[in-house]
Short mmCIF file of the C-alpha atoms (twelve columns), coordinates in Angstrom:
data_MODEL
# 
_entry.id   MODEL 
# 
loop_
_atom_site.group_PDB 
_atom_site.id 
_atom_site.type_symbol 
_atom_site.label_atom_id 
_atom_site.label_alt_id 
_atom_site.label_comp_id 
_atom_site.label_asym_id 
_atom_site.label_seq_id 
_atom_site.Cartn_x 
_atom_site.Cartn_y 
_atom_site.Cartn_z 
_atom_site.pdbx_PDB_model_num 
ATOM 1   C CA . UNK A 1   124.059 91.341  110.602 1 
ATOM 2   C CA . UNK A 2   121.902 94.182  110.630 1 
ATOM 3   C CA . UNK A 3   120.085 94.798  107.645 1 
ATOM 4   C CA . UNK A 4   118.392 92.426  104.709 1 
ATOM 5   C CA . UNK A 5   116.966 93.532  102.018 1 
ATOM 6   C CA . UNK A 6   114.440 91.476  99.737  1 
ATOM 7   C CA . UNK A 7   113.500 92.763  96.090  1 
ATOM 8   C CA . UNK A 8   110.357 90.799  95.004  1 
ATOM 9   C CA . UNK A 9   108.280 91.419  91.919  1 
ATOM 10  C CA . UNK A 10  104.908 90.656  94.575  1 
ATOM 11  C CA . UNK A 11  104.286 87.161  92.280  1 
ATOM 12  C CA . UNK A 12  102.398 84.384  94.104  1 
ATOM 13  C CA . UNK A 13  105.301 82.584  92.936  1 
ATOM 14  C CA . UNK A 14  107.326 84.261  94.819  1 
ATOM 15  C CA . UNK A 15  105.689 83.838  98.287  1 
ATOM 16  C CA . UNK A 16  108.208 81.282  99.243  1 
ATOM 17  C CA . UNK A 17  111.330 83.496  98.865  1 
ATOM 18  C CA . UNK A 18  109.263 85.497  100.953 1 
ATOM 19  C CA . UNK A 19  108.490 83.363  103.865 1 
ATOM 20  C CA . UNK A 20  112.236 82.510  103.426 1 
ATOM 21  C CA . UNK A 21  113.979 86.472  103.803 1 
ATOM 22  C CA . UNK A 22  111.306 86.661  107.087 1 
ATOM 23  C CA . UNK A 23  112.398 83.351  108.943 1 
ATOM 24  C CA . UNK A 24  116.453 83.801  108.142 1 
ATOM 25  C CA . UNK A 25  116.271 87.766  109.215 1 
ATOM 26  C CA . UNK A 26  114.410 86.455  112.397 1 
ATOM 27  C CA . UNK A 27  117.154 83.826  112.871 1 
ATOM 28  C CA . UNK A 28  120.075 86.329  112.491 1 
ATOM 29  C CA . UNK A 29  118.284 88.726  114.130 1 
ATOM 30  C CA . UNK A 30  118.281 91.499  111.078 1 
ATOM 31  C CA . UNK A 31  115.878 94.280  109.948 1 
ATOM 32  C CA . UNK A 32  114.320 93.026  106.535 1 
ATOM 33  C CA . UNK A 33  113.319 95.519  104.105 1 
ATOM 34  C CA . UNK A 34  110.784 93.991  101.049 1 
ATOM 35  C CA . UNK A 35  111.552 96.275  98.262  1 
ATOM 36  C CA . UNK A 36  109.709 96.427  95.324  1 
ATOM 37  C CA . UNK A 37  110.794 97.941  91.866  1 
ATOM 38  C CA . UNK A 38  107.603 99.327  89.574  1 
ATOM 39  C CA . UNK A 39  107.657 100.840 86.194  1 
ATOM 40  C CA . UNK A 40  104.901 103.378 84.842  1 
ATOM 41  C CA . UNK A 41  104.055 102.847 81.328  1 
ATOM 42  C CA . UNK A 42  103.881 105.883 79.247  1 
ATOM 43  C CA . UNK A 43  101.652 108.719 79.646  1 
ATOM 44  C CA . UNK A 44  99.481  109.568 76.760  1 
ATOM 45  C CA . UNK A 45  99.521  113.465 76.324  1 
ATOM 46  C CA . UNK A 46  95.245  113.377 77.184  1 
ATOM 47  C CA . UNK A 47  95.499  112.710 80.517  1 
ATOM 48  C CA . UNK A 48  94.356  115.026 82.708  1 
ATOM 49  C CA . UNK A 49  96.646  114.637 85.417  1 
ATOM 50  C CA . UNK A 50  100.339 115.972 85.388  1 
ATOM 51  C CA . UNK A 51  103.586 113.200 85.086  1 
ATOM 52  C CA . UNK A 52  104.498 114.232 88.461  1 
ATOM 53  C CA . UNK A 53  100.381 113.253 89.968  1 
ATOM 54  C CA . UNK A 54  100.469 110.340 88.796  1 
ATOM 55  C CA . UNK A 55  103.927 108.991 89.805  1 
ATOM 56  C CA . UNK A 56  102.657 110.092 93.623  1 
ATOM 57  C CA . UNK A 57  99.825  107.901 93.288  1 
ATOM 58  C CA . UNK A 58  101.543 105.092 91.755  1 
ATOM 59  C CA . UNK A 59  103.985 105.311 94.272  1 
ATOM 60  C CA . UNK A 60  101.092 105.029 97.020  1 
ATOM 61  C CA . UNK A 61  99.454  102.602 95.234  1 
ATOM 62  C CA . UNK A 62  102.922 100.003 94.811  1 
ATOM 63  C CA . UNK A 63  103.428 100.658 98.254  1 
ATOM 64  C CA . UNK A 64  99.858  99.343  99.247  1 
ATOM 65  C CA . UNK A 65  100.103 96.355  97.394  1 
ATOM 66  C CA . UNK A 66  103.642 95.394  98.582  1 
ATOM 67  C CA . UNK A 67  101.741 95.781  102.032 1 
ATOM 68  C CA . UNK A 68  99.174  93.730  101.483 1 
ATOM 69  C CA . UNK A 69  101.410 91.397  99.576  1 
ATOM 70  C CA . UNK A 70  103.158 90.985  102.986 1 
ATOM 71  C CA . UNK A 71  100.297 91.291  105.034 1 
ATOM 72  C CA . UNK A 72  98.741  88.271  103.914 1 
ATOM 73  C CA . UNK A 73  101.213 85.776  102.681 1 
ATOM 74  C CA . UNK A 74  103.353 86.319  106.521 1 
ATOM 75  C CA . UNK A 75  100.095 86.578  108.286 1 
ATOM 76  C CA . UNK A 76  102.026 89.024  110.679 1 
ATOM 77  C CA . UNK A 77  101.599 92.602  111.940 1 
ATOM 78  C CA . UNK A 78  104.447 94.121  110.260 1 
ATOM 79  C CA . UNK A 79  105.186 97.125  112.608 1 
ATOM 80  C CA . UNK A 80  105.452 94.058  115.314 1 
ATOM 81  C CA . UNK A 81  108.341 92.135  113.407 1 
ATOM 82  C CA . UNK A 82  111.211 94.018  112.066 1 
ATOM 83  C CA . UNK A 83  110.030 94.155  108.430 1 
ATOM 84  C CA . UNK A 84  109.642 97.408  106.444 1 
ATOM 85  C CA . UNK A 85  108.138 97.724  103.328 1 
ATOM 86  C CA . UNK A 86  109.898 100.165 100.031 1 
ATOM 87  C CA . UNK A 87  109.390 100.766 96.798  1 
ATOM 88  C CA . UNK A 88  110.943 102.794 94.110  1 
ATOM 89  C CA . UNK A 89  110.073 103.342 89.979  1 
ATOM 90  C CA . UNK A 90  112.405 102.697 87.236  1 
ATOM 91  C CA . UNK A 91  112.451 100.642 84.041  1 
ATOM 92  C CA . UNK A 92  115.294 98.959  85.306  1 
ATOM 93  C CA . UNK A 93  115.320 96.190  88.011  1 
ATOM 94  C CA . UNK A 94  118.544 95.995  89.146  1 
ATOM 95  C CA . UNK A 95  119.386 99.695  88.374  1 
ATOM 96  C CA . UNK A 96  116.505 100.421 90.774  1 
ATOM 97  C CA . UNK A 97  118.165 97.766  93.548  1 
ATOM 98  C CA . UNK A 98  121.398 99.097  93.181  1 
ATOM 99  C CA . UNK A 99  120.650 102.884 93.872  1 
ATOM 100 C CA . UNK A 100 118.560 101.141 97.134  1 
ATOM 101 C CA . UNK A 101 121.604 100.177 98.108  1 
ATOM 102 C CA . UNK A 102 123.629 102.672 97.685  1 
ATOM 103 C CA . UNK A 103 121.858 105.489 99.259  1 
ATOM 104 C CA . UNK A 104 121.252 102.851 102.321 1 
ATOM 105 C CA . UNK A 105 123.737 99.999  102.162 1 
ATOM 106 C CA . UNK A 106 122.588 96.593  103.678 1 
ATOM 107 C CA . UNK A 107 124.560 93.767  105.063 1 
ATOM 108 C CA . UNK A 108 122.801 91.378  102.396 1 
ATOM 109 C CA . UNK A 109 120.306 90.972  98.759  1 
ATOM 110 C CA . UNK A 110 117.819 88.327  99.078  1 
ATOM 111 C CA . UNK A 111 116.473 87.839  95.569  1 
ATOM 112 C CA . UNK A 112 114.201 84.968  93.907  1 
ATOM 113 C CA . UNK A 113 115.700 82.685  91.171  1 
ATOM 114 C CA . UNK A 114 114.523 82.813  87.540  1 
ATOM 115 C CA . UNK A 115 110.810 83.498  87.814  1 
ATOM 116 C CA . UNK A 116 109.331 83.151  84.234  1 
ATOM 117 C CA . UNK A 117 105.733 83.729  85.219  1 
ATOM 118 C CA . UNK A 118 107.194 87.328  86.365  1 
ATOM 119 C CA . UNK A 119 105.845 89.960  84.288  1 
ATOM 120 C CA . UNK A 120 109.136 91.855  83.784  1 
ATOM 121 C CA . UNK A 121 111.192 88.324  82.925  1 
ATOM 122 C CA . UNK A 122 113.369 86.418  84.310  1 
ATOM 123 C CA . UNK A 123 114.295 87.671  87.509  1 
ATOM 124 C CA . UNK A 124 117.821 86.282  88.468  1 
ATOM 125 C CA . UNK A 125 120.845 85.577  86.150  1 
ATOM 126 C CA . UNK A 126 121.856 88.541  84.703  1 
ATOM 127 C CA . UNK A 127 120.458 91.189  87.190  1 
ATOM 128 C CA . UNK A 128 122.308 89.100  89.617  1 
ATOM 129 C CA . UNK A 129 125.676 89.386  87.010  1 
ATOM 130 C CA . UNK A 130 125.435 92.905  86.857  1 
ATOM 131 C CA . UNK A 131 124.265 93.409  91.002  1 
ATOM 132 C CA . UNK A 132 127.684 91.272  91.961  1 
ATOM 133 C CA . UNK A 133 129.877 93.674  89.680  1 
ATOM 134 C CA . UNK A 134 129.074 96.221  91.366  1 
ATOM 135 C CA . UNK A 135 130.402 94.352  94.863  1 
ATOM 136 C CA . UNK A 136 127.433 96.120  96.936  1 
ATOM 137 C CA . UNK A 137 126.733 93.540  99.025  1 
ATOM 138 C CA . UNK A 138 126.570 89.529  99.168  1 
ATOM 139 C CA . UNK A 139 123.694 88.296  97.234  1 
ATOM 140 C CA . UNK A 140 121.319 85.005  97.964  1 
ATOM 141 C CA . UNK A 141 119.643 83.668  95.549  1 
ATOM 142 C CA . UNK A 142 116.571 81.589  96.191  1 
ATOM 143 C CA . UNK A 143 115.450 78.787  93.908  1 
ATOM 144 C CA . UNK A 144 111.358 78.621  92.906  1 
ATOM 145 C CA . UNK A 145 109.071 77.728  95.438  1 
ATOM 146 C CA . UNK A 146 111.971 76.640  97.816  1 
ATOM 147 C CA . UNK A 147 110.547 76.215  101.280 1 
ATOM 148 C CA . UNK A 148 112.817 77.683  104.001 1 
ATOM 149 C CA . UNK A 149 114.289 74.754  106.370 1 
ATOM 150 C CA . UNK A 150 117.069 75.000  109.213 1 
ATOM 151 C CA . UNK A 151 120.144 75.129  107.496 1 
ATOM 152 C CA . UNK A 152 122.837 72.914  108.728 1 
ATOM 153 C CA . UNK A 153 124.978 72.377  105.779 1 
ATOM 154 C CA . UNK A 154 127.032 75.172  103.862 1 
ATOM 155 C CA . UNK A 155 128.752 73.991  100.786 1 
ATOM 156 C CA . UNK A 156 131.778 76.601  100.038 1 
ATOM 157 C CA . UNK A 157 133.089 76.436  96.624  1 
ATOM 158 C CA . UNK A 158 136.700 77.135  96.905  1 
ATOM 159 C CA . UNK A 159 139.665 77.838  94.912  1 
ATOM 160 C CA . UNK A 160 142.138 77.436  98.036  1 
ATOM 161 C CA . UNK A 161 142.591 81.087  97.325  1 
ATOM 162 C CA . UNK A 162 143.575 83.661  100.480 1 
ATOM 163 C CA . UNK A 163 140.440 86.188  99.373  1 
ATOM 164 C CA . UNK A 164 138.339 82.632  100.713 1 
ATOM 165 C CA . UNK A 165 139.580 83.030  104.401 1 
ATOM 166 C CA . UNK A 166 137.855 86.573  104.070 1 
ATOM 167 C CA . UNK A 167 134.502 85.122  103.049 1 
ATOM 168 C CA . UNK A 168 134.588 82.289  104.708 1 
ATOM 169 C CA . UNK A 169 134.792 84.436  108.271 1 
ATOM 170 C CA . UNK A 170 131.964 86.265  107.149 1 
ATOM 171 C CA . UNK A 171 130.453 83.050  106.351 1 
ATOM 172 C CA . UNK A 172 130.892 81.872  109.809 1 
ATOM 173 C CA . UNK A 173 128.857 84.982  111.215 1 
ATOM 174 C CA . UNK A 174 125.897 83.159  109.452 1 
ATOM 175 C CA . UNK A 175 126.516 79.462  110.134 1 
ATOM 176 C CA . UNK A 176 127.227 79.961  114.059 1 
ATOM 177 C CA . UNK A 177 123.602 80.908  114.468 1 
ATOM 178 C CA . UNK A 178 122.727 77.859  112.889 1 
ATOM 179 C CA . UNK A 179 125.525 75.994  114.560 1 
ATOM 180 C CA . UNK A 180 125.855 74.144  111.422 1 
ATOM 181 C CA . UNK A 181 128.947 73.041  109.365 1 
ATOM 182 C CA . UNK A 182 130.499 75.225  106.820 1 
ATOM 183 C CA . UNK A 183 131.913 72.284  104.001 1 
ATOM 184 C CA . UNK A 184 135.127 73.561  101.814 1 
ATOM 185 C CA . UNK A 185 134.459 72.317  98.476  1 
ATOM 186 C CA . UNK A 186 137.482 72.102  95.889  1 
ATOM 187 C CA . UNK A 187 136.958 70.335  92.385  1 
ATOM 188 C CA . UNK A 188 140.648 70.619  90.515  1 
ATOM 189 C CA . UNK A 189 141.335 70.223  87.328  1 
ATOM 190 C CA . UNK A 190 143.359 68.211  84.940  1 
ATOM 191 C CA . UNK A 191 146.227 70.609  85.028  1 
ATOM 192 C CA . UNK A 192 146.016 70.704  88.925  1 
ATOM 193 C CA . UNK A 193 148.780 68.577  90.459  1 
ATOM 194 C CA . UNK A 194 149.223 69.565  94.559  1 
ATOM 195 C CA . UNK A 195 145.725 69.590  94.990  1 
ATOM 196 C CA . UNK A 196 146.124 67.978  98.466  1 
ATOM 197 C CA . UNK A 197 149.099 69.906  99.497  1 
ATOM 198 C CA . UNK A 198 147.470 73.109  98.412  1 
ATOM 199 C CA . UNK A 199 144.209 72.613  100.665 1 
ATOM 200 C CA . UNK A 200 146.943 71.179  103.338 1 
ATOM 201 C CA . UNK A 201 148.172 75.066  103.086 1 
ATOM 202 C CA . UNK A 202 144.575 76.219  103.071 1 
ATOM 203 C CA . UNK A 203 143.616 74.200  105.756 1 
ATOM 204 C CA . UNK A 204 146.161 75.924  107.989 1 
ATOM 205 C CA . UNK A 205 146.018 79.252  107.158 1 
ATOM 206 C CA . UNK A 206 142.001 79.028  107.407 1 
ATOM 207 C CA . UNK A 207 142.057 77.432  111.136 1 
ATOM 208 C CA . UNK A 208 144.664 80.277  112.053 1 
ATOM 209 C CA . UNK A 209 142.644 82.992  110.971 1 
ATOM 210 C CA . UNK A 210 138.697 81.693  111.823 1 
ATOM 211 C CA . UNK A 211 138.041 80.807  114.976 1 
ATOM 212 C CA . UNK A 212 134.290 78.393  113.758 1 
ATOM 213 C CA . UNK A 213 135.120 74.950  114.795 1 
ATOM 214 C CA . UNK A 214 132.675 73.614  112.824 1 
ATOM 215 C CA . UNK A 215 134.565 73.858  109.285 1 
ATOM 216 C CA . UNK A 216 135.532 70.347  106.914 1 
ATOM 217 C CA . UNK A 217 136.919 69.767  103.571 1 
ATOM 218 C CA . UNK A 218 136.012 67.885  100.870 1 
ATOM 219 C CA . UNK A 219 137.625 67.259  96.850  1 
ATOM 220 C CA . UNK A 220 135.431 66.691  94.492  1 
ATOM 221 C CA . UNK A 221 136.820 64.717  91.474  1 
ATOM 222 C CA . UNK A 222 134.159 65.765  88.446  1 
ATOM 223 C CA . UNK A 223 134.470 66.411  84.630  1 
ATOM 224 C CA . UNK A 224 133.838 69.962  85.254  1 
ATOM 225 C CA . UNK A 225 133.072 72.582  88.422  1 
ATOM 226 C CA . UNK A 226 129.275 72.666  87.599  1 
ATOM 227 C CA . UNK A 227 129.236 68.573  87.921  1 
ATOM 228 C CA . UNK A 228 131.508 68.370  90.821  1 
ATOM 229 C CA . UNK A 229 129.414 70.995  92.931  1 
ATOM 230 C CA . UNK A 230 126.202 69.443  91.619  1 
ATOM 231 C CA . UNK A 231 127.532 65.669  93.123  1 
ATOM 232 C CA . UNK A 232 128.391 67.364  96.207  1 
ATOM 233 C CA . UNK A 233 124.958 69.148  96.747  1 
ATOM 234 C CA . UNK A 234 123.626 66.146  96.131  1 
ATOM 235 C CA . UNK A 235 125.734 64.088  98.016  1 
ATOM 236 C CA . UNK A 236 125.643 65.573  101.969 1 
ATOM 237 C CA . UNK A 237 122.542 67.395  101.267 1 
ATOM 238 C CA . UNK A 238 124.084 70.867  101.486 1 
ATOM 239 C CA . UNK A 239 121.449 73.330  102.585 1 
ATOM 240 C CA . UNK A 240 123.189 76.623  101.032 1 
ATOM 241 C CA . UNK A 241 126.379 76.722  98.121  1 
ATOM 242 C CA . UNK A 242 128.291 79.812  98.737  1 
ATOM 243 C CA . UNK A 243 130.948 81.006  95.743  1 
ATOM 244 C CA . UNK A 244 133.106 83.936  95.886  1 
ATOM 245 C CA . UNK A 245 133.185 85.954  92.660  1 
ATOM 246 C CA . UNK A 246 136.215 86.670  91.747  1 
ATOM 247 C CA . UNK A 247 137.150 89.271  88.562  1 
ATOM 248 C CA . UNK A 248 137.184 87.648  85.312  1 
ATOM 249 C CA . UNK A 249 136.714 83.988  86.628  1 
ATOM 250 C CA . UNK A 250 134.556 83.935  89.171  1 
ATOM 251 C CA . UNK A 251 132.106 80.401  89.191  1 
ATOM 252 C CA . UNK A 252 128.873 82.602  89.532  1 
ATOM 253 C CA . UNK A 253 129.524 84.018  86.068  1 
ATOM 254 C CA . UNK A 254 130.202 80.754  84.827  1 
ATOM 255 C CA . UNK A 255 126.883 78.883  86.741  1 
ATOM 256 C CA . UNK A 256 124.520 82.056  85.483  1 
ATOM 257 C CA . UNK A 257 125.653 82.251  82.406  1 
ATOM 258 C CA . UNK A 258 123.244 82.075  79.602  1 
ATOM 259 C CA . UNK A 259 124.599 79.636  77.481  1 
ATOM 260 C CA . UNK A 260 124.337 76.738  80.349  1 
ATOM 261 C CA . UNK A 261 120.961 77.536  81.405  1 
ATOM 262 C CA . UNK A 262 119.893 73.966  81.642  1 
ATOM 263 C CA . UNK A 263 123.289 72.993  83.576  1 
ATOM 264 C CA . UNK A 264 122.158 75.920  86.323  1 
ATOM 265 C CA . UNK A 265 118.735 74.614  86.552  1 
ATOM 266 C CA . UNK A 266 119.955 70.552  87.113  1 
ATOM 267 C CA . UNK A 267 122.725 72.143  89.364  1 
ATOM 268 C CA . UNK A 268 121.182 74.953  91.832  1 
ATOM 269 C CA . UNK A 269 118.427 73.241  93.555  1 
ATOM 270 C CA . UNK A 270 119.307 75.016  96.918  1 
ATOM 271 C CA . UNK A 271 119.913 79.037  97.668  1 
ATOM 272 C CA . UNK A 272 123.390 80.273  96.519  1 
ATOM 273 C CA . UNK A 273 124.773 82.797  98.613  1 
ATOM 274 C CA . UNK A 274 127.765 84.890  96.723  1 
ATOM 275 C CA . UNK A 275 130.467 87.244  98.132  1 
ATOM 276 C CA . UNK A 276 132.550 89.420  95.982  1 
ATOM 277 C CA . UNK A 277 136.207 89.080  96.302  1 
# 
């Protein structure tokens, strides 16, 4: 992994996230980028400097504070430690993230879970929806105030699907420099009948194809995916829950969704790390 790049709205809430994007880049041994997204309010026609002056020096002022937003919540020369500090204006976050992005892709988003003392809103959910459509880049989410810790558990929710073994071997990239274990999560449902047999198939193709040694499986029997990846979290005290998102039914879209807000906040108490199929 080369490059990580964390979008932060500079909150004090957000100092955790923070101290979170620094340690993992330093563990995988990545550039992180803090990127910042600003929005100038209108300009009333009295002013006496142009649109264009004034866009300069907010530019040079956002850039300051996300500086000095680093500066003192890493406590770290950043010229020293492979962290670079952007920031861009428009009234959309994840518009402004997106064109980051594209001009200058990156091997992964960091951003900060639902932050409601955040001036622009919440800052998750559906910038993250409309971030994964776009199948830019994987995307880790951070719950509030979550402190950074080793990780040695990855939960993967799987489908027993082939486009899996794809993210999974990326996945492995990330869990070998933690040597820890990367768990393959399943909850079926009522209408599933070879359950076994189909992770039996899985199982095979997966250990053919990835070379991480360090790789178990697990079914989940729950009422519905949201429980059944909740007891597991829960359960072996996953560190990370990675999901693929698949088109049309992927679990992210289902987990963010607005309509189970509650559900997400009972079920994502750690990071959630999602690949695009």
């Amino acid at each position: 992994m080369d490059t990580i790049l964390y979008a932060t709205d500079c909150n004090r809430n957000s100092i955790s996230t923070l101290i979170y994007a620094k340690k993992l880049s330093e563990t995988l041994k990545a550039r992180l980028v803090v990127f910042h997204v600003y929005d100038i309010p209108p300009v009333g026609t009295s002013n006496i400097r142009s649109s264009e002056q004034l866009k300069v020096l907010a530019m040079k002022e956002q850039k300051e504070l996300l500086k000095n937003y680093c500066l003192t919540n890493l406590n770290q020369d950043l010229k020293k430690n492979q962290l670079s500090c952007e920031v861009a204006e428009n009234s959309s976050i994840s518009k402004g993230i997106r064109d980051r992005i594209q001009k200058d892709p990156v091997d992964l988003l960091i951003i900060g879970m639902k932050d409601e003392h955040s001036a622009r809103g919440f800052f998750s959910g559906n910038i993250a929806n409309k971030l994964i459509d776009k199948n830019l880049c994987p995307i880790l989410i951070i719950p509030p105030e979550y402190s950074y810790k080793s990780i040695e558990k990855i939960a993967y929710a799987s489908d027993f699907e082939a486009a899996d073994i794809i993210a999974i071997e990326k996945l492995a990239e990330i869990a070998e420099q933690y040597d820890a274990e990367i768990e393959v999560v399943h909850i079926p449902t009522l209408e599933e009948y070879a359950a076994m047999q189909q992770m039996e198939w899985f199982k095979e193709l997966l250990e053919a194809q990835v070379p991480y040694k360090k790789i178990s499986f697990h079914m989940v029997l729950a009422n519905s995916i949201e429980q059944g990846l909740r007891m597991h979290i829960g359960d072996e005290n996953a560190d990370v829950l990675v999901m693929l998102e698949r088109e049309n039914k992927g679990l992210f879209a289902t987990v963010f969704n607005r309509d189970i807000v509650k559900r997400m906040e009972t079920l994502v108490t750690v990071p959630i790390l999602c690949y695009n199929s």
